[in-house]
C-alpha positions in Angstrom: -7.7 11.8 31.6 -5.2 13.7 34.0 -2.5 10.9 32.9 -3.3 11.8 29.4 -3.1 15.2 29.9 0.2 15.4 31.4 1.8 13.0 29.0 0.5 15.7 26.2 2.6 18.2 28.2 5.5 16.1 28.6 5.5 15.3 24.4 4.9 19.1 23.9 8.1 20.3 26.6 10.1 17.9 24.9 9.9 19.5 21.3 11.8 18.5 18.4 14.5 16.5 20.3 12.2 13.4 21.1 10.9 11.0 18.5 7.4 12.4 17.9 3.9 11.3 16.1 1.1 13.2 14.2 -1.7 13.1 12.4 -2.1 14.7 8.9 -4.5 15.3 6.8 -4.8 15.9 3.3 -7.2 17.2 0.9 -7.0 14.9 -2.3 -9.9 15.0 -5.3 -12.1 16.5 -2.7 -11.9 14.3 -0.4 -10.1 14.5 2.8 -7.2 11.7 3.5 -5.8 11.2 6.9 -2.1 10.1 7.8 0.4 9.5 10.6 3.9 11.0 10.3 6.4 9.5 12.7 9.6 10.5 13.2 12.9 10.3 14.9 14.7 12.4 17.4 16.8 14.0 15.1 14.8 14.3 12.1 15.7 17.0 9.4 15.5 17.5 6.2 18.2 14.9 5.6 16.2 11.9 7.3 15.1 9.2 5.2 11.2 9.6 4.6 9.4 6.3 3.9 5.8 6.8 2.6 3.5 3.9 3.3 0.4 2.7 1.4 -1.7 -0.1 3.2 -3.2 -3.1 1.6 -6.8 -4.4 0.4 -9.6 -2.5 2.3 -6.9 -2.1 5.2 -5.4 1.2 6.8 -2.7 2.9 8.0 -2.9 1.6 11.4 -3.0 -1.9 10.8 0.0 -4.2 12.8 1.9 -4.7 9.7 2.3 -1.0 8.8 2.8 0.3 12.4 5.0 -2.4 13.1 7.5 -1.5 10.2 6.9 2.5 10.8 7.6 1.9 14.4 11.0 -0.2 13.7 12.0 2.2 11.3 11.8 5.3 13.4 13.8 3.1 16.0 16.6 2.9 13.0 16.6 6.8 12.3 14.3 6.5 9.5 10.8 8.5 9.4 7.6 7.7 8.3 3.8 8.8 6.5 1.5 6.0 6.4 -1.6 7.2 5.1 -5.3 5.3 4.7 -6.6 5.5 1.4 -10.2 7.2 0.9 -11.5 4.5 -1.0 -14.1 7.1 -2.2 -14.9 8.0 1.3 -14.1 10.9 3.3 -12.0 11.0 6.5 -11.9 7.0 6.3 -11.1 4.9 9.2 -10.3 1.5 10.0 -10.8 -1.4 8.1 -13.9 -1.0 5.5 -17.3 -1.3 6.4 -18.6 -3.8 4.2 -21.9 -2.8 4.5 -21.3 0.4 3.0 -21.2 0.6 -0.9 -18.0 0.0 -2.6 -17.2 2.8 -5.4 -13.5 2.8 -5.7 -11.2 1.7 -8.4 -7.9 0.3 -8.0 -5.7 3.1 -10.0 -7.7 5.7 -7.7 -4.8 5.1 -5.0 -2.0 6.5 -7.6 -3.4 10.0 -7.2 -3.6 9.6 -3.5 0.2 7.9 -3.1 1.5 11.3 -5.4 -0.2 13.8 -3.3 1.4 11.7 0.0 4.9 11.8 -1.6 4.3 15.6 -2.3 3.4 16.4 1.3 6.6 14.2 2.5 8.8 16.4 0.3 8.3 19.4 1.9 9.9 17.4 5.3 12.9 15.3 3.3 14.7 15.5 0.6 14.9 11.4 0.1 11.6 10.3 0.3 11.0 6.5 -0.4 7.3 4.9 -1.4 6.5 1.8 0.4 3.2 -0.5 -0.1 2.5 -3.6 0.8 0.1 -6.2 -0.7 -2.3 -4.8 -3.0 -0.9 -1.4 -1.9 2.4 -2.8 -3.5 1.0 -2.8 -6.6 -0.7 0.3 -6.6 2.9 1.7 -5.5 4.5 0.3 -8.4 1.4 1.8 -10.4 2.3 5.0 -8.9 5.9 4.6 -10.2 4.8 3.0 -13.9 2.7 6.5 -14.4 5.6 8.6 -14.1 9.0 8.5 -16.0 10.6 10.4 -13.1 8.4 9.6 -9.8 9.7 11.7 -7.5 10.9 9.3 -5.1 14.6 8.0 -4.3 13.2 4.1 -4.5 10.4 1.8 -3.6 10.0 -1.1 -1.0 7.2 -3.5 -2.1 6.0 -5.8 1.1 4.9 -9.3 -0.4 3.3 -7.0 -3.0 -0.2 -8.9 -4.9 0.9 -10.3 -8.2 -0.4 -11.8 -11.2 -1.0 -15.1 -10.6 -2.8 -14.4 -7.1 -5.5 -12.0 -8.9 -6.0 -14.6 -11.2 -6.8 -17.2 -8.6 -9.0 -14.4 -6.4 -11.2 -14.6 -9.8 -11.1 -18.2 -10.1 -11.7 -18.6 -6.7 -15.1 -16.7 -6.6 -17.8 -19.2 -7.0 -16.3 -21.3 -4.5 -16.0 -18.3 -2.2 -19.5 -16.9 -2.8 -21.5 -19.5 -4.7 -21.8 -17.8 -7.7 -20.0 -17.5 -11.0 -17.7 -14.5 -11.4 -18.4 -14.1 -15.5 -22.1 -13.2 -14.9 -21.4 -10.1 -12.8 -18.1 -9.2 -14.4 -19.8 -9.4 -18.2 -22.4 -6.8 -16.6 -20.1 -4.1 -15.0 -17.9 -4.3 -18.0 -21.1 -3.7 -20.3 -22.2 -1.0 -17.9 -18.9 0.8 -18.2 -18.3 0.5 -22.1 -21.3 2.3 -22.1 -21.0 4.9 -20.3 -22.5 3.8 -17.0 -20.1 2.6 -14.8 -21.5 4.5 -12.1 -24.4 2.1 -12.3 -25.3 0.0 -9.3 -25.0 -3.7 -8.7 -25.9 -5.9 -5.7 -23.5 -9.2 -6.3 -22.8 -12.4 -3.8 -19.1 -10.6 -3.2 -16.8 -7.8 -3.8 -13.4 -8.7 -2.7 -13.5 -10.1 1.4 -17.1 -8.7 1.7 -19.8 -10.6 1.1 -23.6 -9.6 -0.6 -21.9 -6.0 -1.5 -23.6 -3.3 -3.3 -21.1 -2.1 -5.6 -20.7 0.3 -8.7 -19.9 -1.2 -12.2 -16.6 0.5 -12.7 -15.5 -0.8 -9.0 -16.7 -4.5 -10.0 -14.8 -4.3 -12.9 -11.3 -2.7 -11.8 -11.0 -5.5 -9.2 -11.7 -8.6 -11.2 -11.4 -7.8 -15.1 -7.8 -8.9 -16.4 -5.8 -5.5 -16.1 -2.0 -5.6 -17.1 -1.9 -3.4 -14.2 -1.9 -6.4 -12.1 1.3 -7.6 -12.6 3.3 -5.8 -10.2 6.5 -7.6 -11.5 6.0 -6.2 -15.3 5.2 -2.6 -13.8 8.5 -3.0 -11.6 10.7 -3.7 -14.5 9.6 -0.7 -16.5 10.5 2.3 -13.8 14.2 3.0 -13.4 14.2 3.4 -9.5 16.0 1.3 -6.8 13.2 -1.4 -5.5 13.6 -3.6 -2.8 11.0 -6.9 -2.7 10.2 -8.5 0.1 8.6 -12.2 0.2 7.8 -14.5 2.6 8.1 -18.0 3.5 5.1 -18.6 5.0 2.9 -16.4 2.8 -0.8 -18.2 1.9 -2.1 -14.8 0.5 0.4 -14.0 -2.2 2.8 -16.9 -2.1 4.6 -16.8 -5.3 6.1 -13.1 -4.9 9.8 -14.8 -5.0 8.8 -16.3 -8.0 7.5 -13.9 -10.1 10.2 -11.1 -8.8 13.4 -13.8 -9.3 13.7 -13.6 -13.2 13.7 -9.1 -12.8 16.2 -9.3 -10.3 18.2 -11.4 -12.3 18.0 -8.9 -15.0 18.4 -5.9 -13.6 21.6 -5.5 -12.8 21.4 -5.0 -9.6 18.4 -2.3 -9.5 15.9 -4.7 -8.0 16.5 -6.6 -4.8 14.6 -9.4 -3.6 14.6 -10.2 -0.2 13.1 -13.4 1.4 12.3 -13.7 5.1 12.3 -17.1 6.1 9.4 -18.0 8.6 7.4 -14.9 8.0 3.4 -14.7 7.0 2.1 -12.6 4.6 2.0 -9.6 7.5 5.5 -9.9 9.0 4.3 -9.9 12.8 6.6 -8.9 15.6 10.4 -9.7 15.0 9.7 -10.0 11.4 9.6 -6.4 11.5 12.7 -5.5 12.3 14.1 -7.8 9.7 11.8 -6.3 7.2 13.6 -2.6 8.9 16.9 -3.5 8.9 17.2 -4.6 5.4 15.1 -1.5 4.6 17.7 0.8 6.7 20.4 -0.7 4.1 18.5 -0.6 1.1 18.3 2.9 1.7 22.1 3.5 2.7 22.8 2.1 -0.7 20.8 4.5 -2.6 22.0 7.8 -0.4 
């Protein structure tokens, strides 16, 4: 503890001029959101603010988001990567799957707004980031608004169309049942008026014999046009940067669906392929992902 202790004292001595970490918190539909701000030695209220949103079920400390947050701060750029509550109060880690799910997908755009918020108040360019399913919900974030109030948006081998299509066709195989069954029921449930409504059901996303409310069921696995990150993308005006990669088995068609928007428009959306990389962008892979961040940025200053 002594070690500890002194290295607290050091951090504290060294004051603004060192690069520097801490741990937010945020009160969001009455629930309490955590968050880890990282930021360069000479942050101000110039510096580059990059707010990250994690992917399914994950958090903000998983490799992929520390790895980028890290990378940036080495490039002058700060970060807020927060966890999102998933109707749960001061959530950490990955979630427990044997606690009940009752959490929609579009809850995160409320949670991503009152992120950006906060990081106004430290930067005047403040960029959303998200990757995987927390790419879409980004670009969700930025479809609800005609004037988000972000300089741009960085979407990490963001979940599209075609991959929540096969996560439903893929659900019998996965847990033995049919989906339609349990989706026809939470979608009854809901229509009339009960979505808070219990189920038990062989799956819910990656957890297995869940208990989970109707509306949850049904946000993850009924057809939402919401789900096409590519579609939401194309109707915001913002800078957005994609990134796919090579080697990606969870969402591998992101250069696919993104090609034919970037071809279109002009200019405003970049897709950027990292050959090699997995669907998390381990190690070196995050400084590529950085770097081209870093200029992606430069060009919209």
């Amino acid at each position: 503890m002594r070690w500890l202790m002194g290295l607290a004292i050091v951090l504290a001595l060294a004051g603004p001029a060192c690069a520097a970490e801490q741990e937010l918190e945020l009160s969001v539909e009455g629930r309490t959101t955590l968050a880890t701000l990282r930021t360069p030695a000479s942050m101000g209220p110039d510096t580059p603010l990059v707010v990250m949103t994690h992917g399914t079920l994950a958090h903000k400390d998983m490799e992929v988001i520390q790895g980028v947050a890290k990378a940036l701060e080495q490039r002058g750029i700060a970060s807020l990567a927060h966890t999102l509550s998933l109707g749960l109060d001061r959530r950490k880690g990955m979630y427990d799957c044997a606690v009940r799910h009752d959490h929609l997908t579009d809850d995160a755009v409320a949670e991503i707004g009152a992120w950006v918020t906060r990081a106004k108040d430290m930067s005047r360019l403040v960029f959303a980031l998200g990757h995987s399913r927390g790419g879409n919900q980004v670009a969700r974030y930025l479809a609800a608004s005609e004037t988000p109030p972000v300089a741009g948006a960085v979407l990490l081998a963001p979940v599209t169309a075609e991959a929540e299509a096969d996560l439903r066709a893929s659900y019998a195989k996965t847990y033995g049942k049919p989906l339609d069954p349990f989706l026809e029921q939470a979608t009854k449930a809901v229509a009339a008026g009960r979505g808070g409504e219990w189920m038990d059901v062989p799956g819910f996303i990656y957890c297995r014999n869940a208990v989970v409310t109707a509306r949850a069921f049904a946000s993850f696995y009924a057809a939402d046009a919401g789900q096409d990150t590519a579609a939401l993308v194309a109707r915001t005006k913002l800078p957005v940067l994609v990134f796919a990669a090579t080697k990606d088995s969870v969402v591998p068609d992101v250069a696919t669906a993104f090609a034919p928007l970037t071809g279109s428009s002009g200019g405003r959306v970049q897709l950027d392929t990292i050959e090699d990389a997995d669907h998390f962008f381990r190690d070196l892979f995050a400084e590529d992902v950085a770097d081209r961040i870093a200029e992606f940025i430069k060009q919209t200053r």
